[in-house]
N, C-alpha and C positions, 0 to 999 in steps of 0.2 A: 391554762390552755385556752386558745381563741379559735372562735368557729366560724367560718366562714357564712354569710349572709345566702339565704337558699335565693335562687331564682324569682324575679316576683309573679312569674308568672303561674310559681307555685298556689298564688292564692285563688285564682280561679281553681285550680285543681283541689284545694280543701274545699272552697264554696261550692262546688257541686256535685262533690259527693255523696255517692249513694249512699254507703252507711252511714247511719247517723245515731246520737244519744239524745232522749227528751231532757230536757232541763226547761224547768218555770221562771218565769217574773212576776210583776206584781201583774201585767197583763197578761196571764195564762202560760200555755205548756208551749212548746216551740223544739221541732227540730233540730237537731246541731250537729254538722257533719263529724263525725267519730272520731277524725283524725288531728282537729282543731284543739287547739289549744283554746282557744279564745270561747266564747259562750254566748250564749241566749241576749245579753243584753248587748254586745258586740255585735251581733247578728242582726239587729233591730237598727243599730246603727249603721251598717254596711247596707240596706234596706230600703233606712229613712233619708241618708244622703247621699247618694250619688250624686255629686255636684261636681268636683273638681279635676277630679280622677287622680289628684294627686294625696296619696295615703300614706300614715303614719310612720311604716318605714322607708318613706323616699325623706327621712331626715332621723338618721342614726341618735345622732347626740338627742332628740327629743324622748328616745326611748331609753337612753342612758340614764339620763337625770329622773326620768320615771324610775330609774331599776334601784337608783340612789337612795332617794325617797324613800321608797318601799321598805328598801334594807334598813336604811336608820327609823324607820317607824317601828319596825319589827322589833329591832333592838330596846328602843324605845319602852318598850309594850311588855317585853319582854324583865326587862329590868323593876319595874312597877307590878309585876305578878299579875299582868293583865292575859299575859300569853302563856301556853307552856312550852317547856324547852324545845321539847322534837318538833314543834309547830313552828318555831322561828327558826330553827336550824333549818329546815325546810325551804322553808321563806327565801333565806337569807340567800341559802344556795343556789335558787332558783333566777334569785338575783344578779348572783355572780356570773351563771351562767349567760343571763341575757345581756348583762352588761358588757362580755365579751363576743355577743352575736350571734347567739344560741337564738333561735324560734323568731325573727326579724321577721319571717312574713308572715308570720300570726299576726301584726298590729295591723288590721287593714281597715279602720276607720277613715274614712276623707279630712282632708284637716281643717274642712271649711266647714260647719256645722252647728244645729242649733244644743241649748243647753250648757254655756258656757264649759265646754270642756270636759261634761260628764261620761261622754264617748269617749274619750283618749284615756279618763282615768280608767275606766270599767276593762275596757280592752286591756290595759294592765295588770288590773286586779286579776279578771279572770288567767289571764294566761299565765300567771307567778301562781295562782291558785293550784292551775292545772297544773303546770310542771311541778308543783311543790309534791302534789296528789302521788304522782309517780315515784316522784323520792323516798315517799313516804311508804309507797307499797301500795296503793292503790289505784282505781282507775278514773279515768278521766270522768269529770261532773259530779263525783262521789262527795260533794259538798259540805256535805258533815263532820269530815275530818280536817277540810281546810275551805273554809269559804270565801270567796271574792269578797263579800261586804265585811262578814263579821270577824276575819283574820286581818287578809292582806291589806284593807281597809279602815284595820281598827285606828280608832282617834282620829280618825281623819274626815274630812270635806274634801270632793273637787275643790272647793276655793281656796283650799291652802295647799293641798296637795300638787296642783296639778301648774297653778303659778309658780310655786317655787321648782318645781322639775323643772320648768319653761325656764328659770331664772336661772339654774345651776346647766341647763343646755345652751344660753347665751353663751356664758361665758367662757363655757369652750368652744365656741364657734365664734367668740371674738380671737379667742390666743390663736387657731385657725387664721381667721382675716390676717389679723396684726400681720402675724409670721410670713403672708402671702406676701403684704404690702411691704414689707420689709426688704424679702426679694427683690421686690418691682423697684425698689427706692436701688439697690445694689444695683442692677442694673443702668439706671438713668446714670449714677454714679460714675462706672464704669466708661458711658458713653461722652460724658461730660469731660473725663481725663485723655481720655481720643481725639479730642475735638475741641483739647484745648486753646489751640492754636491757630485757627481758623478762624479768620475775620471774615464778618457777615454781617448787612445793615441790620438793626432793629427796627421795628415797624410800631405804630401807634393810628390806631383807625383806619390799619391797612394799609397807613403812609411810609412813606419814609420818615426813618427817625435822627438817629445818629448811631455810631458801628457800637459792636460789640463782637464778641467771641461766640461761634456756634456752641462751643463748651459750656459759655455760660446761660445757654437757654436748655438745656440738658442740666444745668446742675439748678434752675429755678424748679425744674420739673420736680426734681429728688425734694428738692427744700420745701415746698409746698404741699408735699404728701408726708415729710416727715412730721410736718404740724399737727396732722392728724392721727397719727398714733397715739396722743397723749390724750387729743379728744375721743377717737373710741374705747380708750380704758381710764379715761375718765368717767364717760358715761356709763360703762358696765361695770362699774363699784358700784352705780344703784343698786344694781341686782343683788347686793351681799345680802339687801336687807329684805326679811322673807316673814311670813305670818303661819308659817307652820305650830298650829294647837288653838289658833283661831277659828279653826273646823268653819262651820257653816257660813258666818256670818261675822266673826270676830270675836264671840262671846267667850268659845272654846267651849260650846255644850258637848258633854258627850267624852269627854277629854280630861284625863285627871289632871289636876293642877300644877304637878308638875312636869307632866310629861313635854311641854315646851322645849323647858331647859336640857331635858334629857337629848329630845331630838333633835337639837340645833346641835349640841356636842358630839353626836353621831355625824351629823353632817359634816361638819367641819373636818372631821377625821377621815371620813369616805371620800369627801372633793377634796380636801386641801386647801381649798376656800376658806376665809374668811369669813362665813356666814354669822350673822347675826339677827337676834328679833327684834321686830319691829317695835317702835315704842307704844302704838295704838294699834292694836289688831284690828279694830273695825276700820278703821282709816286706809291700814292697808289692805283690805280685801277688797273693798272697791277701786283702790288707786291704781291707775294705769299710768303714771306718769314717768317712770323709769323705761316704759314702751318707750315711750312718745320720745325722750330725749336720747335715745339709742338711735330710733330712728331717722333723729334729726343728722345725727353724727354718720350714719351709713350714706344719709341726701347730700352731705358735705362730701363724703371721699367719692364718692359715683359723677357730683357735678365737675370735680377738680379731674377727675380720669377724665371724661367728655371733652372739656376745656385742652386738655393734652390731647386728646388724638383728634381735636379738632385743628390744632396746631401742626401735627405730622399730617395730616390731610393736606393742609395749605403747602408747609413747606417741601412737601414733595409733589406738588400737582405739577400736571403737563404731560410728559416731559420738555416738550417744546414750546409748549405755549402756556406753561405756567409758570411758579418760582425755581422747582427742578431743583434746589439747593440739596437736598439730602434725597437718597432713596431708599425707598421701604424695600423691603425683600418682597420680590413676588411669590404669592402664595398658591393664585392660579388663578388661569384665564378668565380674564376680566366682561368676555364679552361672545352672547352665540351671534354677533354676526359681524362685529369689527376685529380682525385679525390683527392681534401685536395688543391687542388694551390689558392692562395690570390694574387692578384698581385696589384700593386702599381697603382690603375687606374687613382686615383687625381692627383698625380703628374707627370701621363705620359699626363694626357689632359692638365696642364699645360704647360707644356714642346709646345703644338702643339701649345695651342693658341699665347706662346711666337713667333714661325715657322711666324704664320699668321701676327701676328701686327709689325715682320720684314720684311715681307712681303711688308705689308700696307706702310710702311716707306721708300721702294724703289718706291713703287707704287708713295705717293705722291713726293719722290724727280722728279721722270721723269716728273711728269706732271705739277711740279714747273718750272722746267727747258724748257718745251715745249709751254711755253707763248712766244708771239709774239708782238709786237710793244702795244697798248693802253689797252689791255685784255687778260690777261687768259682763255682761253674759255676751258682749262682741270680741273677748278675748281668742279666741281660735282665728279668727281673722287677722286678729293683730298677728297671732305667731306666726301663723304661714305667709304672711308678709315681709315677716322680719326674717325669715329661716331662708324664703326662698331671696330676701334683697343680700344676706349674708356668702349665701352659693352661689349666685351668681356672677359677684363680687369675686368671690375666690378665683372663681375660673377665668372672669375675664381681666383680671390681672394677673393670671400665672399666660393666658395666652397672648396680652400685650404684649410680657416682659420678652417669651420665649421665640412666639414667633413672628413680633416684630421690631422692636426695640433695641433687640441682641443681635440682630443682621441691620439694622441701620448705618449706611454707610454715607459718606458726602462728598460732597460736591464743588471741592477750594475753589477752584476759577471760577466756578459761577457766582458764588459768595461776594469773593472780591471782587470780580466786575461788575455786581451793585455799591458796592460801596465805592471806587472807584468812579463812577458815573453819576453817583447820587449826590442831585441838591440838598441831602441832608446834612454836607459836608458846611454848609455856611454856618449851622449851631455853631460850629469852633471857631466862628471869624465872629461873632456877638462879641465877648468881651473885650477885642481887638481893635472892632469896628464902629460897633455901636447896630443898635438895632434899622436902623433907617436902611443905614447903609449894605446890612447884610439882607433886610430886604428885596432892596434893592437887584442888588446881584442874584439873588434867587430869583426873582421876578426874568431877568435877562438868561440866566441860563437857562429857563424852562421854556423860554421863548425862542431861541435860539439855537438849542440842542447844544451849546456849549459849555464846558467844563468851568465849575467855581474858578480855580487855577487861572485859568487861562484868564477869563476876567479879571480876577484880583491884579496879575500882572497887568496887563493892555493898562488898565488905570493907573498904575503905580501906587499901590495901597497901603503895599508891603513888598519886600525885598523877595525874592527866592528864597534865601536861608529861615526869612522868618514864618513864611508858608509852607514850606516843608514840614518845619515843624511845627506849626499849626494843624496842618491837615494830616498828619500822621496816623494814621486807625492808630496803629498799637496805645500810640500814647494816648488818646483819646478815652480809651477803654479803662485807662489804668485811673 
């Protein structure tokens, strides 16, 4: 069974609730509205950070791969006579339940925050705590029969726990992307077989070039985004590789010896993934480098969109006084005080969101680079960089593809009456002519306003038949 996501604005209405239960930290006793899942040290973090406004469940899959986690540690713990059985049954269930969307606006930590990530895991522990609590027959805070540190916690570190949740949440918010980008590639596809047939110069520094088919700058589009599919799951196979039982530091204090192997096998089973340990646990618990190179791959497909609707900007401007070869669909008025303006909106919001997730990609190289000896404790900034350049991504390629891409229609005559009129037509008279000479005649029809054609004859160069087919777009193309 799946359960719908409650309203977020549900969490103001736990957070300021009147009833409330005492629950303690290592800094004393502290209120906790009654109806909260979440706890005292969750509390302390919704408190200490207000920073972003953006919190833990405005990014689903990061509490999934939390719910993951948890279940295979439990199992885990469970298998090693660390746990007992109704404690992990418990656990487990509590699991299943969040991981289908059960209590989503209990995770209300900010995702920007200090302590490398200890808020995000706490906020987890306690709320699989509590709901566990209930499974169990008890009530909320009743600690002793299922505790956020000493159960749902057990073997575990934020620093293993809470990267690898990060790292099995990539990777579904890559199959996400891909999937998106895949769409958008069907489409340019679709637009490329339309527009087969349709001759239109090619341009180089804005110039005139020599002809091509508007097809085939619609099917570079598809080809240059499909190269990136294999670079973002490339990059997110780093993620398989995870330091879960390296608890703290890498050492696995705390952690029976074998319970590693146990909780990679659990994983494996729970994702589907291909999870495996890392060969140096202390190596990976500081390492942010599988960030960093995802990163880099999201700054590739964000600059490559940019580049394309910087392309559908040009070739549809004007309509009068620019190239006007293709039109965008209009999406709406373009202007509060020029009547009749359409302006390019999908492609300029693209353009910004590409701004942002290069952004995002400087953001995470500094806070890759600002790790210190056994942890990165600038990891929560990495993810909400990488989560929010991941969604953003999503949506502005499903609204490229949908609501512009797919109503892109063109403009034959205009096409052809650049290519037709354009000096770029002398490239085809170079192996003919020799380069002097095709100079030449470019120099003259630019000055002149007259037709290569018309030149070439007036000189006697070449014959009609062998200009003809010379200056043919089609064959030019082929």
């Amino acid at each position: 069974m799946e359960y719908a996501s409650p309203r977020q604005d549900n969490v103001s209405t736990l957070y300021h609730s009147t009833l409330t239960r005492l629950e303690h930290d290592l800094l004393g006793d502290k209120d906790v509205p009654s109806r909260a899942y979440y706890g005292v040290q969750t509390l302390r973090a919704r408190e200490n950070f207000n920073i972003s406004g953006m919190l833990l469940n405005f990014y689903p899959l990061i509490i999934k791969g939390l719910m993951m986690v948890k279940k295979a540690a439990a199992l885990a713990n469970y298998e090693l006579g660390s746990m007992e059985q109704k404690t992990t049954e418990a656990i487990t269930q509590a699991c299943d339940e969040i991981n289908h969307g059960m209590l989503h606006n209990h995770f209300i930590v900010d995702m920007i925050q200090g302590g490398a990530g200890t808020s995000v895991n706490m906020n987890a522990n306690e709320v699989i705590a509590n709901r566990a609590l209930e499974i169990l027959g008890y009530e909320k805070g009743d600690y002793k029969h299922c505790h956020p540190n000493n159960h749902v916690n057990l073997s575990q570190s934020t620093n293993d726990a809470y990267p690898t949740a990060v790292k099995i949440a990539l990777m579904m918010g890559n199959q996400e992307l891909v999937l998106g980008l895949k769409k958008l590639i069907a489409v340019l596809e679709e637009k490329a077989f339309e527009f087969r047939n349709i001759i239109k110069m090619g341009r180089t520094q804005l110039q005139d070039a020599v002809p091509m088919t508007l097809g085939q700058s619609f099917r570079a589009f598809a080809t240059t985004l499909k190269n990136d599919i294999n670079q973002l799951n490339g990059t997110s196979d780093l993620f398989l590789q995870v330091n879960m039982g390296g608890t703290a530091i890498g050492t696995g204090i705390n952690a029976d010896p074998a319970y590693s192997g146990r909780v990679i096998s659990h994983l494996r089973d729970i994702t589907g993934f291909d999870i495996h340990l890392a060969t140096d646990l202390i190596e990976a618990t500081h390492d942010t480098g599988s960030f960093v190179m995802y990163s880099s791959a999201l700054k590739r497909l964000a600059v490559k969109l940019s580049k394309i609707s910087n392309d559908l900007r040009l070739l549809s401007s004007g309509p009068r006084t620019g190239l006007n070869e293709i039109n965008l669909p209009p999406m709406q008025p373009g202007s509060s005080i020029m009547p009749g303006k359409v302006n390019p909106v999908i492609p300029e919001v693209v353009n910004q969101i590409a701004f942002k997730v290069t952004g995002n990609d400087l953001t995470v190289t500094m806070a890759a680079e600002a790790g210190q000896l056994e942890l990165n404790v600038m990891e929560p900034i990495i993810v909400e960089s990488l989560f929010e350049s991941i969604e953003m991504l999503k949506n502005g390629m499903s609204t490229l593809g949908e609501r512009c891409i797919a109503g892109i229609t063109a403009n034959p005559e205009v096409c052809r009456g650049y290519v037709d009129s354009s000096i770029g037509l002398v490239t085809a008279l170079n192996p003919h002519l020799g380069y002097e000479v095709s100079t030449s005649l470019a120099s003259e029809a630019l000055a002149s306003g007259r037709g290569i054609g018309e030149l070439v004859l007036e000189k006697k160069l070449l014959t009609a038949q062998e200009l003809e087919a010379i200056l043919d777009p089609e064959n030019m193309i082929r």
